[in-house]
Each structure stands twice: as C-alpha cells, then as structure tokens.
N, C-alpha and C positions, 0 to 999 in steps of 0.2 A: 479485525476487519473495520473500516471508515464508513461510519454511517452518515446518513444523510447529515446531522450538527458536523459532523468531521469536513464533510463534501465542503458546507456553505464556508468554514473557518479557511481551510485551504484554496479555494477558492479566491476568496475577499484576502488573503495573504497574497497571494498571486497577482490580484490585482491593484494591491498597492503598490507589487515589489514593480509590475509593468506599469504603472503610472509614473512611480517614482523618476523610472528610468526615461519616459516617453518626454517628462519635464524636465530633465538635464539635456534631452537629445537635442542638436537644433534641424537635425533631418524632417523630411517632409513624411515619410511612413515610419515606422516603429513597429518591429519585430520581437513578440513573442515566440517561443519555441514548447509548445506545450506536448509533454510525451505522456501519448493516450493510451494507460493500461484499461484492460478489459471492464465492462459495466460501469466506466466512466463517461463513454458518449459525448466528450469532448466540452466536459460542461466546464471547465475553467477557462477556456479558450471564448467560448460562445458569452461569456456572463465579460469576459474583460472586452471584446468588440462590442457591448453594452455598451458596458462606463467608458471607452474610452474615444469607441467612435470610428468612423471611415478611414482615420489615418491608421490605425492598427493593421498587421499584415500577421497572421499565425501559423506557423509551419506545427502539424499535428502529427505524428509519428506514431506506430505501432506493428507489432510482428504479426497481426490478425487482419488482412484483407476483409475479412468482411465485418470486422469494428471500423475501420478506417468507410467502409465503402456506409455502411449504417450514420456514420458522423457528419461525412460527404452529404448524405439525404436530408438529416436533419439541418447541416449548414444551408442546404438549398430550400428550405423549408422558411426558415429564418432569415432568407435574401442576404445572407454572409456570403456568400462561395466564392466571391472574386477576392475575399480578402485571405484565404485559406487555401493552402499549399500541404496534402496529405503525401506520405512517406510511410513505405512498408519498410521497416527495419528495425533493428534492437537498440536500447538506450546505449549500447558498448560498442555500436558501429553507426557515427550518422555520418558516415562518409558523404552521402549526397549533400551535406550541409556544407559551407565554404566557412573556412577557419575566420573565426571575428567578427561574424554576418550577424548574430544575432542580438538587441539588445537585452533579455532578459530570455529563462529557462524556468520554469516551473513543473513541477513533477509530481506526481501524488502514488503512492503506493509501486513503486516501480522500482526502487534499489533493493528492496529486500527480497525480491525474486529474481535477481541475477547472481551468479555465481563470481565473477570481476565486477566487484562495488568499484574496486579501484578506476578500470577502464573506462567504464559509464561516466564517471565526476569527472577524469580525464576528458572525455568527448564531451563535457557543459563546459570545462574549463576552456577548449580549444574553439568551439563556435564561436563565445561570450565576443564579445568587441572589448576593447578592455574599459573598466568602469561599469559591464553589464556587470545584471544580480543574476544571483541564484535564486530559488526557493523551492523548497521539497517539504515534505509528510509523509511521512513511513511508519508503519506501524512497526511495534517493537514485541517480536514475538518466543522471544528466547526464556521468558518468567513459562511461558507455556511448556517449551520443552522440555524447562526444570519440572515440574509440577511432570508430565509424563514418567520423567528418568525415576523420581522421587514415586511413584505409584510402581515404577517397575522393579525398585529396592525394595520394596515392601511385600512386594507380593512375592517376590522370590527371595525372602527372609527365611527359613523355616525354621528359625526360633519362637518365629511368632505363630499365633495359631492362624488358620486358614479364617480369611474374610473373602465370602462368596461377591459381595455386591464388589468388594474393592477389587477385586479381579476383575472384573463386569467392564469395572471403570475403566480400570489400565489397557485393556482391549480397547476400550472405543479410543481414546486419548492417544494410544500408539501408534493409531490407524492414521490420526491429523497431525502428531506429530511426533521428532526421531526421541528413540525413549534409551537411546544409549550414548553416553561420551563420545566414542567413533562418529554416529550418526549425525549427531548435532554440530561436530567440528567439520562435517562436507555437505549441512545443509545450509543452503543460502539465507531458508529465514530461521535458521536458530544460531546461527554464528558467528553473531555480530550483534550489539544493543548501542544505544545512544551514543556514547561515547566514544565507537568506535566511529563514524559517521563524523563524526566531529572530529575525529586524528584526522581521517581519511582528506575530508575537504580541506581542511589545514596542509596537509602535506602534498595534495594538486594546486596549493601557490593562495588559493582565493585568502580574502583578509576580510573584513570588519564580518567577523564571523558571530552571529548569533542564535543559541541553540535552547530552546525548550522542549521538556517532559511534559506532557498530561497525561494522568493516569486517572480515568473517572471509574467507579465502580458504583454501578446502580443497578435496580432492580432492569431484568429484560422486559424488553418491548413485547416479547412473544411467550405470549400467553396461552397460547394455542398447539395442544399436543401435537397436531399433523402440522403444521407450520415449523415447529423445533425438528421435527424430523427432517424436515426439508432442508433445514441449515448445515449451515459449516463455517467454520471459524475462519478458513481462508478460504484463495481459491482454487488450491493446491489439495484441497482436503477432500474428502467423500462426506457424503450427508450421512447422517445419524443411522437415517434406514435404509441404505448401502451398507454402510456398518453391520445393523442390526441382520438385516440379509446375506451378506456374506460371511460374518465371523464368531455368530450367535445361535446357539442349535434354540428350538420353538419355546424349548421350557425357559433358557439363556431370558431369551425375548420379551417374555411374559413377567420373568423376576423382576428386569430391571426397568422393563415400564411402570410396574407396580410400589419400585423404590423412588424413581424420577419423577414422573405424569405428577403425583401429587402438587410439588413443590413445583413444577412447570404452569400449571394453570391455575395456584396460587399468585402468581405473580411475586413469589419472596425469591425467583433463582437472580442471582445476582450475576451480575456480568462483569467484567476488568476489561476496560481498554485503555492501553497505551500507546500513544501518538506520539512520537517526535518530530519538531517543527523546526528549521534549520534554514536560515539566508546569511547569504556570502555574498561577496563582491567580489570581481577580476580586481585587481589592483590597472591604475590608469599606467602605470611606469612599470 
C-alpha cells in the first residue's frame, strides 16, 4: 500500500512530468489527466494546479461517484473547480476523453487493480497528444502472494511436523492474498511485477521509457495493537480483525495475538514496500 512518502514522491513525479510537458506546449491551457483511485482525494491533481497555476486544466476520473463527488468538494474548497473536469469511468474505458486531448497522464495505484493492464496503457496511449508523458506508481504485490503460496506449501507439507502459529499465519495471509498458482495467475494484483509494466508500455508504442524499483523495508508506523487490526495491506483485503472474526475460533484468536501483539507494539515488525515508478513518452511521429 502507498503511504503518505509514496503519495508526496508520486505526486512531485507527476508534477514534473506535467510541467515538463506544460513548457514544450505553446497552448494557452495544459491538460493533465489524473485517474483518481479510492483515498486518493485527488491530491496529485490539486498539488500540480499549485505549482503550475491557472493555466492547468485536470480531467479527474474514477468508478466511485461519491470519490469523484468528495474531490468535486474539496476542489471547491481550494477555489480549483473551474479548472477540473470529473469523469465516472474505468482507467480501461475513457471513452469520454477525445483521442490526443490530453497533455500528460499520471496515475497512482490504478493498474494493479484492473484485470486489462493492457487496455488501461492503451486508453493513456490513445488520449496522450503525441509528445505527452506518461507517469504511474503501482505497488508491486506478487513477493506477497509468494510469501502466501510458500506458507500454504508448508503447512500442507505432512512431512513436517504441525506448526500451530504457522497455520494461524497462512490463514490470515490467504484471506489478503491468492495462496495458489491458479489464483495468482487470475488475480489482477499478483500476476504481474515490474517488468511486466514495462513490456506492457513498450508494446502500446510509448518510447523514452523509464522504469524504477523501490523496495524499503523498515520498521511499521503502527505500533498500536487496535490500529494493526484495523489494517490491511490493500484495498482488496479485509482487516486483520475481520480476519480474526471470521476465520478464527476464540482460542485461534487469543494464540495468535499472544504470538503478534508482542512484536507489534514493540515497534521491531518490519514492513516491505514495493513501488514501481515508470514515465513514457507518446513518440511525436
């Protein structure tokens, strides 16, 4: 999941890639196209009519009417809303967009939740005017549904002797994510990592293609046993004590707070995220 350092780097990425493009353009308005997935609140769109100013114009898109209609408020909050154009639809259909209208696309946590990556890069490639950029950030979450499949080898090993907690694990983990080969090859976010992101836009035409990894692993922010319950690694997942509530009998419950809680409100659980960062260019010919 992209936390708030992820928000501001994606962001400020976004808004170099729409400056960049705003000072090649010699148009009087300049068009970002920013696709607003959920608890995003339209913050890359709102921080680049910051920096770039009244001539900026951002079509904001999303499949949740009342995200769109929440971004709508805070745009008029922020005396933006004549330069913001909202759009209920999927990143894999912006039919309402006019093919070449836009100069730059930025995107944050949005292709790894569609099942057509391809379609989606298709419909950035087909708005873009030619010479826009691209720019995305998608988490990369398929090291996770290894880490599931590999806990679900283990536990249905019966060479090896029974581990109570490590079953415990494989439970919760299977709940957030698919814990079999099948599964992970029809889920959107385990069947595909960086690389593939990188064919993908390569082969929808875009060119001066540049692609980074960050993988930080540090201690978690949440120190707080009822706060970790509350979480969830995406937003596709069930929280911990959802989990714990549905798929845990009382004693279940009791064990494996008794194994976790410790090293949670220690502050030693360590956390893994992986970001990949990726801008393309329409080729101008």
């Amino acid at each position: 999941m992209l936390d708030d350092s992820s928000v501001t780097q994606v962001t400020d990425r976004a808004f170099r890639v729409a400056h960049c493009r705003a000072k090649e353009s010699q148009q009087r308005h300049r068009r970002l196209t920013i696709h607003l997935p959920r608890y995003w609140e339209g913050l890359v769109a709102f921080r680049a009519i910051d920096r770039i100013g009244s001539n900026l114009r951002v079509i904001l898109t999303d499949l949740s009417a009342s995200m769109l209609r929440y971004a709508e408020s805070v745009a008029l909050q922020r005396h933006v809303r004549p330069q913001c154009t909202f759009l209920e639809c999927s990143a894999d259909n912006l039919k309402e967009i006019a093919d070449a209208s836009v100069d730059a696309v930025a995107t944050r946590a949005v292709l790894a939740y569609l099942a057509d990556k391809k379609a989606a890069l298709g419909e950035c490639f087909r708005v873009l005017k030619p010479g826009g950029r691209l720019s995305i950030a998608e988490p990369i979450l398929q090291d996770d549904a290894f880490y599931a499949r590999a806990l679900r080898k283990r536990v249905e090993d019966q060479s090896q002797p029974v581990d109570r907690f490590l079953t415990l694990l494989h439970r919760w983990k299977a709940a957030q994510f698919p814990d079999t080969e099948e599964a992970c090859a029809k889920s959107p976010i385990a069947n595909y990592f960086e690389r593939d992101l990188l064919y993908m836009v390569r082969g929808m035409g875009f060119a001066q293609i540049h692609l980074q990894l960050h993988i930080d692993v540090a201690p978690s922010l949440i120190t707080s046993w009822d706060v970790f319950l509350g979480s969830s690694t995406h937003p596709w997942a069930p929280s911990l004590k959802k989990i714990l509530g549905e798929r845990f009998t009382p004693d279940e419950r009791q064990f494996f707070e008794q194994m976790v809680r410790p090293t949670v409100e220690s502050g030693k659980n360590l956390t893994t995220d992986r970001i990949t960062y990726l801008q393309a260019q329409r080729p101008t010919a």
